[in-house]
C-alpha positions as CSV (number, residue, x, y, z in Angstrom):
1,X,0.0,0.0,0.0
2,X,1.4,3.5,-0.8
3,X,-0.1,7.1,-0.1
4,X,-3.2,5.0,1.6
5,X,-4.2,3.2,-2.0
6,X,-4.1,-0.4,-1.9
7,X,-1.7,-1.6,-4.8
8,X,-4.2,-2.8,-7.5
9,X,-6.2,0.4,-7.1
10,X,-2.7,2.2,-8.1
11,X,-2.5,-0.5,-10.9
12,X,-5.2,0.3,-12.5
13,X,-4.9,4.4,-12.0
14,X,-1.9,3.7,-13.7
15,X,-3.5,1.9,-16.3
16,X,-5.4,5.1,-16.8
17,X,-2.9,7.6,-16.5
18,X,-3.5,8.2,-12.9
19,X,-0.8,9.1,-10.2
20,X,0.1,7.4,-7.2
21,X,-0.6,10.2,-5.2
22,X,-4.5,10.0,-5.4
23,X,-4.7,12.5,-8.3
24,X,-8.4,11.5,-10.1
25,X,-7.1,9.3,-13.1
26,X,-8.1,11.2,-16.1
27,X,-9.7,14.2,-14.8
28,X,-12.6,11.5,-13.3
29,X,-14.0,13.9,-10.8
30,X,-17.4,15.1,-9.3
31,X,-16.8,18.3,-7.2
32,X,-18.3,17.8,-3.4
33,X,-18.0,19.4,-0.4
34,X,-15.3,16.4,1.2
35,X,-11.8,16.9,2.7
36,X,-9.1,17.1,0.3
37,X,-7.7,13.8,1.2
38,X,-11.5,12.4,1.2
39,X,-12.0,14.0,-2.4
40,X,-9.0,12.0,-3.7
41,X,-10.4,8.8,-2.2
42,X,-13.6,9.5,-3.9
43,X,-12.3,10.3,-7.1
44,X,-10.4,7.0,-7.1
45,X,-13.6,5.4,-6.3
46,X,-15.7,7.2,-9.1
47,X,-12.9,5.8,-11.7
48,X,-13.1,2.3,-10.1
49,X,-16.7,2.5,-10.5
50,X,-16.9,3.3,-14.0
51,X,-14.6,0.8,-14.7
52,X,-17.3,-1.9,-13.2
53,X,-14.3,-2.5,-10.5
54,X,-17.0,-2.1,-7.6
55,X,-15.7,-4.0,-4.5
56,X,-12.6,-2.0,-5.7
57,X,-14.5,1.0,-5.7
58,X,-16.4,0.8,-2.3
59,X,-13.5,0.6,-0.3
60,X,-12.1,3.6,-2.0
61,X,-15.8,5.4,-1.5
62,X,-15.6,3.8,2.1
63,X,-12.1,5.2,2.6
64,X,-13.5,8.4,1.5
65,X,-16.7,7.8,4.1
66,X,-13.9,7.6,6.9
67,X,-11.8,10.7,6.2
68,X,-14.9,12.9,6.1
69,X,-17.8,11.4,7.6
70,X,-19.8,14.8,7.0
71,X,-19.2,14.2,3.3
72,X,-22.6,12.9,1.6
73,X,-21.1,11.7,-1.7
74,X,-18.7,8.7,-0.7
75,X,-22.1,7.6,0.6
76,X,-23.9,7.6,-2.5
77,X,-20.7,6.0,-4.2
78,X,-20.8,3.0,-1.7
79,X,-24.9,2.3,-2.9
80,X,-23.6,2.6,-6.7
81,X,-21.9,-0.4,-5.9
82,X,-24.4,-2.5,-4.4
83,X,-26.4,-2.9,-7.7
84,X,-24.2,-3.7,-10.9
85,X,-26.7,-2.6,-13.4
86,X,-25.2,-4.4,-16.5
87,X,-24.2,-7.6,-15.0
88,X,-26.7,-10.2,-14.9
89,X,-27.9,-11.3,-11.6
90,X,-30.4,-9.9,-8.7
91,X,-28.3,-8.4,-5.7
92,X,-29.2,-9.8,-2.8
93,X,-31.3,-8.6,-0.2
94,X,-28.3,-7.8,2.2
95,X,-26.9,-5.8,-0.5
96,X,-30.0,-3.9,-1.5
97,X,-30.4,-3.0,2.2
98,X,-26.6,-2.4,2.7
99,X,-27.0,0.0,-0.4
100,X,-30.4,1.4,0.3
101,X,-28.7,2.8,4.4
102,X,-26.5,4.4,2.6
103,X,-28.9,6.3,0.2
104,X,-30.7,7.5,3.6
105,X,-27.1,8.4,5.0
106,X,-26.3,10.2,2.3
107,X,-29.9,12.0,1.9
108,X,-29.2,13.2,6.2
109,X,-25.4,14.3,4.6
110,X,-25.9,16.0,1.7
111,X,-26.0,20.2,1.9
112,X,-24.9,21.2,-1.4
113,X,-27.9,21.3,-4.3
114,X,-25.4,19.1,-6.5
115,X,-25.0,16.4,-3.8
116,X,-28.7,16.1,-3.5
117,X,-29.3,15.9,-7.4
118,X,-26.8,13.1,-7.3
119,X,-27.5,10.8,-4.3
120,X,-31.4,11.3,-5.4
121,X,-30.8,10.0,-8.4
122,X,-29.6,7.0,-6.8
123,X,-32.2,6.5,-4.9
124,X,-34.7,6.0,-7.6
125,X,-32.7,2.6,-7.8
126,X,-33.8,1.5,-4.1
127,X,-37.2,3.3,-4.1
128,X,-39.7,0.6,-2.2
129,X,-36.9,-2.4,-3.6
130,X,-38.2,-5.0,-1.1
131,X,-41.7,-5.1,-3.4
132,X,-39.9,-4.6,-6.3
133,X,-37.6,-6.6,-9.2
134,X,-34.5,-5.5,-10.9
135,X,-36.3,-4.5,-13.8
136,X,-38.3,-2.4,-12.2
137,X,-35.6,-0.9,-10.3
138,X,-33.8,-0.1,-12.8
139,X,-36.2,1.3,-14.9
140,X,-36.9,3.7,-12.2
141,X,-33.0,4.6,-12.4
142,X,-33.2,5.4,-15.3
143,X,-35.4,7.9,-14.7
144,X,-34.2,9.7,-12.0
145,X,-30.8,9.9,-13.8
146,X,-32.3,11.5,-16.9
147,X,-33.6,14.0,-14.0
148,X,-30.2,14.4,-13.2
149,X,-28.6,15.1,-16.6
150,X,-31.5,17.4,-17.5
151,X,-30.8,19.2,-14.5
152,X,-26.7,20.0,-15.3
153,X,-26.3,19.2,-18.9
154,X,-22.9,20.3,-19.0
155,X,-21.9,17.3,-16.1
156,X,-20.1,14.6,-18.1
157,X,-20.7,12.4,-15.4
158,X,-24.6,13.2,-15.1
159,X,-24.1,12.5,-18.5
160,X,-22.4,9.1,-18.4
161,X,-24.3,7.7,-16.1
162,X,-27.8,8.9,-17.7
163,X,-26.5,6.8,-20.7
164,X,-25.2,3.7,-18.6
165,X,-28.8,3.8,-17.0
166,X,-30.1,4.1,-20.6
167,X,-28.3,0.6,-21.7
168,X,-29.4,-0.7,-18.1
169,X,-32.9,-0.4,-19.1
170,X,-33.4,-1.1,-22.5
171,X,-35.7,-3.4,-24.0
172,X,-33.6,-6.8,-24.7
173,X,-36.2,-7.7,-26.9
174,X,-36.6,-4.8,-28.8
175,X,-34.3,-5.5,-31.7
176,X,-34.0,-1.9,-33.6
177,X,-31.8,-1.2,-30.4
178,X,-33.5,2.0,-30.3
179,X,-32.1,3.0,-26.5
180,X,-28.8,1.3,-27.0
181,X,-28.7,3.6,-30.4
182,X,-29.5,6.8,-27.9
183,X,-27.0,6.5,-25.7
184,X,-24.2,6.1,-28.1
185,X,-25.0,8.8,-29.6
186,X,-24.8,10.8,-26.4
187,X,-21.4,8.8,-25.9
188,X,-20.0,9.4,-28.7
189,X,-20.2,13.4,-28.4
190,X,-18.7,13.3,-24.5
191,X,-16.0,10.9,-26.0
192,X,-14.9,13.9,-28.6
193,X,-14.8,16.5,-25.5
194,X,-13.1,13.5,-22.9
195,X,-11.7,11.1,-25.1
196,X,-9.3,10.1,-21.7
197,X,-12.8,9.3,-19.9
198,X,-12.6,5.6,-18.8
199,X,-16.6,5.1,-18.0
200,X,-17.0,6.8,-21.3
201,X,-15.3,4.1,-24.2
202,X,-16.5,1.2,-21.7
203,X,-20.5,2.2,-22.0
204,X,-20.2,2.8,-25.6
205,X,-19.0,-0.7,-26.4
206,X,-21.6,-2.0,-24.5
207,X,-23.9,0.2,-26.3
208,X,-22.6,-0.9,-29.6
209,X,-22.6,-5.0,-28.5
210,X,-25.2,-5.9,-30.7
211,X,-25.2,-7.6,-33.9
212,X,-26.7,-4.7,-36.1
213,X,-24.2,-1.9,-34.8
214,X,-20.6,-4.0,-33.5
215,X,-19.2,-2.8,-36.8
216,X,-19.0,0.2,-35.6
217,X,-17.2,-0.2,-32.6
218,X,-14.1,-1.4,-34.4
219,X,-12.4,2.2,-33.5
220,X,-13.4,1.9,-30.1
221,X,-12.0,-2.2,-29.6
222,X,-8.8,-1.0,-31.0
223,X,-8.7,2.0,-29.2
224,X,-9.6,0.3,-25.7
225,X,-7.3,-2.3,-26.2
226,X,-4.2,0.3,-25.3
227,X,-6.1,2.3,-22.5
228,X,-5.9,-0.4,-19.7
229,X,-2.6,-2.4,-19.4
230,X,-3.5,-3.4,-16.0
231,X,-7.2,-3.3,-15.7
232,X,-8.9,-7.0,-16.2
233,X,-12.2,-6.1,-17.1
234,X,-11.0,-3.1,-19.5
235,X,-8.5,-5.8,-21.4
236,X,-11.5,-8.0,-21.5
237,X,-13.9,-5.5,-23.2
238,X,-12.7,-5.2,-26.7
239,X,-13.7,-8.7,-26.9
240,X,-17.1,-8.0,-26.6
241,X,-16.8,-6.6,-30.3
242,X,-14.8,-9.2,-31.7
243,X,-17.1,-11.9,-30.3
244,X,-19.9,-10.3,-33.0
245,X,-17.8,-9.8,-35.6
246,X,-16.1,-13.8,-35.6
247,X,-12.4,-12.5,-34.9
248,X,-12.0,-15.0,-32.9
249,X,-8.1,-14.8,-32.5
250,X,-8.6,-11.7,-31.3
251,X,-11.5,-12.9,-28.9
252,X,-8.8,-15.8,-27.8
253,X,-5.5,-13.1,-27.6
254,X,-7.9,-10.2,-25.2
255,X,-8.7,-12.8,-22.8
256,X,-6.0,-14.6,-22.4
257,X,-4.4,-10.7,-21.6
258,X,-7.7,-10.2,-19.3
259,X,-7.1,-13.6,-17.7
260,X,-3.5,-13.6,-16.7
261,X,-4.0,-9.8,-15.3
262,X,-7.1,-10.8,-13.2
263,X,-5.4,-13.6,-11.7
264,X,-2.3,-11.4,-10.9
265,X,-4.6,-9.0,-8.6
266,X,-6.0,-11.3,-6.6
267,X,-9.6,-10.2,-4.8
268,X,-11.0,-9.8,-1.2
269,X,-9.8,-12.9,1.0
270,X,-7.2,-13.9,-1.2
271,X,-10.0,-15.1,-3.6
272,X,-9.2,-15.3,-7.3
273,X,-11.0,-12.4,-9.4
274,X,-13.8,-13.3,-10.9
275,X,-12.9,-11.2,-14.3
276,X,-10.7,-14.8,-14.5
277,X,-13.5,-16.8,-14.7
278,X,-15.3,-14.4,-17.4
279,X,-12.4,-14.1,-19.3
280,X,-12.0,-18.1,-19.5
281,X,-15.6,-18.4,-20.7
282,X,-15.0,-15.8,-23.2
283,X,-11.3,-17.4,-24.2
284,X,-12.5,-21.2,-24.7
285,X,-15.9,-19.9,-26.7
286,X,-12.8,-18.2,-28.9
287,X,-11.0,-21.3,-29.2
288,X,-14.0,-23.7,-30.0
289,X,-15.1,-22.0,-32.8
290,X,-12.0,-22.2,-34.1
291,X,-12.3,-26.3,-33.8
292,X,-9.0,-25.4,-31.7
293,X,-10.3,-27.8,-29.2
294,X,-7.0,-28.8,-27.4
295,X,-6.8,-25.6,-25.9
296,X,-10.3,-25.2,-24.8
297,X,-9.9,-28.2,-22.9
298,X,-6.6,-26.4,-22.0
299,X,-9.1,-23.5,-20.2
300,X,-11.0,-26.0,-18.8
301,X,-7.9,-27.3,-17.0
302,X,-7.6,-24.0,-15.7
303,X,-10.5,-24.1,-13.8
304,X,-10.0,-25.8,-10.3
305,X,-12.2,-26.9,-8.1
306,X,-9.9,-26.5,-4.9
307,X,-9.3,-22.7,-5.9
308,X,-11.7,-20.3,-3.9
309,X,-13.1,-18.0,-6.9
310,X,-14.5,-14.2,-5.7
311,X,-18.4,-14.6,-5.3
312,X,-21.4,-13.1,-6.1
313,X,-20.6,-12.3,-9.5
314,X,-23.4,-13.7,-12.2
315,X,-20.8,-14.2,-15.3
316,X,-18.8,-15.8,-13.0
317,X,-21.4,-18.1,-11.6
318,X,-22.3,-18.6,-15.6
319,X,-18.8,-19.3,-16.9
320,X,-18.2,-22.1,-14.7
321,X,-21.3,-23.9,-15.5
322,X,-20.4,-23.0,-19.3
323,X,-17.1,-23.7,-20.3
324,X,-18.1,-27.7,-19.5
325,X,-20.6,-27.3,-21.3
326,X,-19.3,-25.4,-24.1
327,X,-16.6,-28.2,-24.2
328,X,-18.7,-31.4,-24.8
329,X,-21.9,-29.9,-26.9
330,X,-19.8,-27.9,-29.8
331,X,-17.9,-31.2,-30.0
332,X,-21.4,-33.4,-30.6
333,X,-19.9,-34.9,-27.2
334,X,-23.3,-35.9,-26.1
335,X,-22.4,-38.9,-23.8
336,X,-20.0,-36.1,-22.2
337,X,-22.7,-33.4,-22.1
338,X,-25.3,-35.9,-20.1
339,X,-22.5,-36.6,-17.5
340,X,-21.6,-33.3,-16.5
341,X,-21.9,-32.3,-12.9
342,X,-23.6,-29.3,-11.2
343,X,-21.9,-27.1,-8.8
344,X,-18.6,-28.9,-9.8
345,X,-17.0,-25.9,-8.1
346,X,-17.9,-24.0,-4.6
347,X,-20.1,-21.3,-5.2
348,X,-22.8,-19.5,-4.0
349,X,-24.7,-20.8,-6.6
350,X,-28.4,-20.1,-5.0
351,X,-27.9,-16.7,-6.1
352,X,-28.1,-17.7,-10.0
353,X,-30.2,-20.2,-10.6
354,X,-30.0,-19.3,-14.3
355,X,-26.4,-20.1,-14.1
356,X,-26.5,-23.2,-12.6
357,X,-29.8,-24.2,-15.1
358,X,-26.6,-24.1,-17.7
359,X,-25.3,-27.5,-16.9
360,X,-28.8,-29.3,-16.9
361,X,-29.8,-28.0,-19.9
362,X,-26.5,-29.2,-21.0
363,X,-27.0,-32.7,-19.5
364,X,-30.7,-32.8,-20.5
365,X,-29.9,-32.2,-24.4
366,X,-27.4,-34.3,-24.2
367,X,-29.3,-36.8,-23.2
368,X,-32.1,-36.6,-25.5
369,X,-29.3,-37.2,-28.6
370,X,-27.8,-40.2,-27.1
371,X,-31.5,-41.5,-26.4
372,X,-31.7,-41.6,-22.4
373,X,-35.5,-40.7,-22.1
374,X,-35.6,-40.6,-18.0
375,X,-32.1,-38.7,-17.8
376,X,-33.2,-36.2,-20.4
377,X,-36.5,-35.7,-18.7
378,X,-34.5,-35.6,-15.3
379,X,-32.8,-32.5,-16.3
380,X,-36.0,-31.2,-17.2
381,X,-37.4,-31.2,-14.3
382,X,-34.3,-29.6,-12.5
383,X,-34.3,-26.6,-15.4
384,X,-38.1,-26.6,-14.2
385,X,-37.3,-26.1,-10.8
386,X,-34.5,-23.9,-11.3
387,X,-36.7,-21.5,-13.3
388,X,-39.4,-20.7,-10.6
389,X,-36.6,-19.2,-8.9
390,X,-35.5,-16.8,-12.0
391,X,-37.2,-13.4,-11.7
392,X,-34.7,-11.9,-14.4
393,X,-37.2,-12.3,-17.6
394,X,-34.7,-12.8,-20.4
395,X,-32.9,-15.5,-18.4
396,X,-36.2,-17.2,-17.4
397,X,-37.0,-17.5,-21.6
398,X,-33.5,-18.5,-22.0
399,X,-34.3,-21.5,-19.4
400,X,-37.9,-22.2,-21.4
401,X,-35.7,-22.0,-24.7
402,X,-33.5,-24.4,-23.7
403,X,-35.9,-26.9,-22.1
404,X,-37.8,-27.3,-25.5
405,X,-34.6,-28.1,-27.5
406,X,-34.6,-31.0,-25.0
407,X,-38.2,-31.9,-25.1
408,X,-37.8,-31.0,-29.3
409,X,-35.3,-34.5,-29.5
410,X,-37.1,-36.2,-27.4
411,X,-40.1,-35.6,-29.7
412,X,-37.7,-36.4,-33.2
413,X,-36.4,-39.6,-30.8
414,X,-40.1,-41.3,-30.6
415,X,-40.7,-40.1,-34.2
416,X,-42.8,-37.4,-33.6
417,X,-41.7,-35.2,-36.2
418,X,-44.5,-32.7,-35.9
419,X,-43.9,-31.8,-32.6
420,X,-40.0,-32.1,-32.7
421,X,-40.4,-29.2,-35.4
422,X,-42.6,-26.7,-34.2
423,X,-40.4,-26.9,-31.1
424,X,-37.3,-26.2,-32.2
425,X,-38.8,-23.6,-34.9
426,X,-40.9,-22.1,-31.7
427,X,-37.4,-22.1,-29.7
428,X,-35.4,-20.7,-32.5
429,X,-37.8,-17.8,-33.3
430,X,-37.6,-16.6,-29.3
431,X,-34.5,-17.0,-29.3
432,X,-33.2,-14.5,-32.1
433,X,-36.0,-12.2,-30.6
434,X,-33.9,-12.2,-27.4
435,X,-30.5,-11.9,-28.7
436,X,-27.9,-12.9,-26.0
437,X,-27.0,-11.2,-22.9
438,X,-23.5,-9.6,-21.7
439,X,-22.7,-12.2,-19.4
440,X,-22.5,-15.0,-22.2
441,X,-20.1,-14.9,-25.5
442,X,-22.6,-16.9,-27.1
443,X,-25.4,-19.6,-26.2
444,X,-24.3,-22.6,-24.7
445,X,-27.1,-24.1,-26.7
446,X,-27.5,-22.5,-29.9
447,X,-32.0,-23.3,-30.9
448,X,-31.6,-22.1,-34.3
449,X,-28.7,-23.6,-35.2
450,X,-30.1,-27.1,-33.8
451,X,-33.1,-26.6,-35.8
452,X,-31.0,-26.4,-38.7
453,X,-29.3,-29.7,-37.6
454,X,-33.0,-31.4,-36.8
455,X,-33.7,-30.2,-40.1
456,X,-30.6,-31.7,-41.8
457,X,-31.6,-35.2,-40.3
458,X,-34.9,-34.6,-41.7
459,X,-33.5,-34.4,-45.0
460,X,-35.3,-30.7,-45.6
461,X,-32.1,-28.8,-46.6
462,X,-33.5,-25.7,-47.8
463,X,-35.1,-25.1,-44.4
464,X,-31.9,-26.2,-42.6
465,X,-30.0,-23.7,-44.9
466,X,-32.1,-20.8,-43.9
467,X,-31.7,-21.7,-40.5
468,X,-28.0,-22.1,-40.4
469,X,-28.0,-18.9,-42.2
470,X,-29.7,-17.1,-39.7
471,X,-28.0,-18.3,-37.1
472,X,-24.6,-16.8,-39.1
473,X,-26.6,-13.4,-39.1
474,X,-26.9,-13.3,-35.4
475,X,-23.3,-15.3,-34.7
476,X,-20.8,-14.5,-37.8
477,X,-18.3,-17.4,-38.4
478,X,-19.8,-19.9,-35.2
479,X,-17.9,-23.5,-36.4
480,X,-21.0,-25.2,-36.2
481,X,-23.4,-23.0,-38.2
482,X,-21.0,-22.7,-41.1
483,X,-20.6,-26.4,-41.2
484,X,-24.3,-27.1,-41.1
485,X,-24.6,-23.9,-43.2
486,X,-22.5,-25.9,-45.8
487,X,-24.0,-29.4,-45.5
488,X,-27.1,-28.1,-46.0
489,X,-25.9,-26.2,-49.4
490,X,-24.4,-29.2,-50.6
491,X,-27.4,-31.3,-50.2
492,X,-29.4,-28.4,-51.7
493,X,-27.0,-28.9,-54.7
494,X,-26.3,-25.3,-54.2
495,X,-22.8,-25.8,-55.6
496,X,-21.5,-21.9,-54.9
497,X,-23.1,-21.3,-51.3
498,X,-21.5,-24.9,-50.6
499,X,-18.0,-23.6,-51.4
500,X,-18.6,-20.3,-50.1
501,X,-19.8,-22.2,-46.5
502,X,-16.9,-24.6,-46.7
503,X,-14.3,-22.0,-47.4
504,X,-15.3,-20.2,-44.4
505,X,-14.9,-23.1,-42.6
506,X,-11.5,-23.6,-44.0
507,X,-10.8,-19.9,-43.4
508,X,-11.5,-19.4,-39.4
509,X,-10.3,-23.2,-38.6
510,X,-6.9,-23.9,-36.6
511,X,-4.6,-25.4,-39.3
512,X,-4.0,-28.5,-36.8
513,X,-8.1,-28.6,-35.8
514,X,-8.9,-32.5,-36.1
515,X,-13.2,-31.8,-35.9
516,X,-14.6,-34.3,-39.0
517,X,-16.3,-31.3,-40.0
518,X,-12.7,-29.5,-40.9
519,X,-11.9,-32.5,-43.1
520,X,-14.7,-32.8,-44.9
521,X,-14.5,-29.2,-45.8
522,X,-11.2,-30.1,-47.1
523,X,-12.5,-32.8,-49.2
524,X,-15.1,-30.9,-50.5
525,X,-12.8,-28.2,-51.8
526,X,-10.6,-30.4,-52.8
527,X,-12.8,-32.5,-55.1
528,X,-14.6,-29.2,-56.3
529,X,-11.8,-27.8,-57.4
530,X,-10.5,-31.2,-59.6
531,X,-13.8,-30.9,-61.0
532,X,-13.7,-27.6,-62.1
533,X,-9.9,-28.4,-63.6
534,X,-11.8,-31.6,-65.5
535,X,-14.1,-29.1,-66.8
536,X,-11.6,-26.9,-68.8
537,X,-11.3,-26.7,-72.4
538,X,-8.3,-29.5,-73.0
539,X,-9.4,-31.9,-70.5
């Protein structure tokens, strides 16, 4: 510890062209009526915070709290941190209430008419939260922080926060992105006047992590990619981008940065961060749709059970149910899939059930393609039970999506072909309604692109093309939708989308990937191209 800062806050002010004497890194400042030395602690708190480094941040606020406890504003900055508006997850009661006294504290502190605006507009967060959900709650955030900006216009951090509330509350379902589009475009004009702003780049690639606008984030994943040296979650971000454009070296090379640097600062209690375990899920999604499956099992490795990970942290939670996952169902290892074990690693798991509904879903599809009726309809009835306890929306229709893949092979497996279909086409459709959320690089179980492969077993390869296809539109270059993408042109005798599909294939694969599906695109390629040599004049 030097000057008071513990030694990853100083990392990461570093990282942002901070000082280690407490200076705000980049100018990150709200002016309150603290001590000097509690106005320093603050400002390090306000970075941390936009930076989504929030245990980080409330000890800097709580510092801040200690140096000046007639200062309102660390106050406010400790209940910030007790809802993490973009993660996915509930907070839990303790946290709502921990957060919620400090609103009230902060309300009895606060003397200056900026202070007010500013804790108030937290409050609308905790307003009545014991009969209310997080979408609510953050709904009513968002409001109260549009108050806010209104009120100072000219207060970049009214400002950034007003748009971070904005992506908070936005419509997952509404696929025109209309809010996301909004606060970019507020973004983007505060990131001309403080292009040094930390909270400012991080919110816009969030903004822009959608498949209609993540081309236009390019500038801001190459940008971001030199701003944080030291920070985990800021060397993670970029990847967010790549992850919807198919760059999946890049998606691999980011985390692997993210990972190493989150595991180098460990977190409270010696625990290991949990930007690690994001990072990982993020790193072996990279390497699987490469077919690079050595080294996803290589992440896998990385993950052990004896290791105590930081809690409380949904993408956490979700990336160790995942990467397991991930592992055996983009293989087709479905006898490996219906084996896998829930809460393989301690975790207070009770806090996502969504997260833990992962591995059944897993285990119950894989058990529906290697035929095990009563294990398949086992991990139904877990994803059943696990989903009474979801009270995020999107995640409870992820869970319903999921179970009828299941219950969709289970209906192909006794020949009901009927049924099997309008499943899987029922799934599919919800699904690319939904898009996917932050905390996942992509689906662990893709509907649309198994209704392509339902489709390809049902020897209907014009449907199964469109499918596949629309699963690329949503995922550019997933391994498994250009393959099907490609089999499904081929038996279409659509000779150019075939080679197009298969040099894709070819294109994103590791060169020493041994997936069938690789090989065949070889093959393919190979033969096409000595029958096009047969065909010219002279032979």
């Amino acid at each position: 510890m030097a000057n008071g800062f513990p030694a990853a806050v100083l990392l990461l002010a570093a990282a942002y062209g901070g000082d280690a004497s407490g200076g705000a890194p980049s100018g990150v400042t709200i002016a309150t009526t603290c001590s000097a030395e509690a106005q320093a602690r603050f400002d390090q708190g306000l970075f941390l915070l936009h930076s989504m480094m929030y245990t980080e941040a409330r000890t800097e606020f709580a510092a801040a709290a200690k140096a000046d406890d007639r200062c309102a504003m660390p106050q406010w900055g400790i209940a910030m941190t007790w809802f993490q508006p973009l993660w996915s997850g509930q907070p839990t009661p303790q946290a709502l209430q921990t957060g919620s006294d400090a609103i009230e504290k902060a309300k009895s502190l606060a003397v200056s008419e900026r202070d007010r605006a500013y804790v108030m507009a937290a409050a609308g967060y905790y307003r009545e939260w014991p009969a209310t959900g997080t979408p609510i709650r953050l709904r009513n955030w968002e409001a109260s922080q549009r108050e806010l900006a209104v009120r100072y216009p000219g207060d970049v951090e009214a400002q950034a926060f007003w748009a971070l509330s904005r992506l908070a509350a936005a419509d997952k379902y509404d696929r025109t992105y209309a809010q996301q589009q909004s606060a970019a475009q507020a973004l983007e004009k505060l990131l001309e006047q403080r292009p040094e702003h930390p909270g400012l780049m991080h919110y816009l690639i969030h903004a822009y992590d959608n498949p209609a606008h993540a081309h236009d984030a390019t500038h801001l994943a190459k940008a971001y990619e030199g701003v944080a040296p030291n920070a985990p979650h800021a060397l993670h971000m970029p990847s967010h981008i790549y992850v919807r454009l198919g760059a999946w070296p890049q998606v691999v090379e980011w985390n692997i940065k993210s990972a190493a640097t989150a595991k180098a600062q460990p977190a409270e209690g010696d625990r290991v961060s949990r930007d690690y375990l994001h990072a990982l899920d993020y790193m072996a999604y990279g390497y699987l749709q490469m077919g690079d499956d050595r080294s996803a099992k290589g992440v896998l490795e990385q993950i052990d059970p004896k290791v105590l990970y930081q809690l409380s942290f949904g993408p956490a939670a979700y990336a160790l149910a995942a990467v397991p996952a991930r592992l055996a169902l983009e293989r087709g290892e479905w006898k490996q899939a219906a084996g896998l074990r829930a809460r393989w690693v301690d975790y207070n798991w009770d806090q996502f059930p969504w997260a833990e509904a992962v591995t059944y879903a897993a285990r119950g599809l894989g058990a529906a393609r290697t035929g095990d009726t009563k294990a398949a309809n086992e991990a139904i009835t877990e994803l059943e039970r696990l989903s009474a306890r979801v009270d995020l929306p999107w995640w409870k229709d992820r869970v319903a999506i999921d179970r009828d893949v299941i219950l969709a092979w289970l209906a192909y497996d006794r020949q009901d072909t009927k049924q099997a279909v309008d499943l899987l086409s029922a799934a599919a459709t919800r699904e690319i309604a939904a898009g996917k959320d932050p905390a996942e690089p992509g689906h662990v179980i893709c509907a649309i692109e198994q209704q392509g492969f339902l489709l390809l077993e049902l020897k209907r390869p014009q449907e199964a093309l469109a499918a596949f296809e629309a699963s690329l539109k949503d995922s550019p270059k997933r391994f498994n939708s250009l393959s099907g993408a490609a089999r499904a042109a081929q038996a279409a005798k659509l000779t150019e989308k075939a080679r197009s599909y298969y040099s894709e294939l070819v294109e994103i694969s590791a060169p020493d990937t041994d997936r069938q599906a690789y090989k065949d695109a070889k093959a393919y390629l190979s033969s096409s191209r000595a029958s096009a040599a047969l065909a010219l004049p002279g032979h």
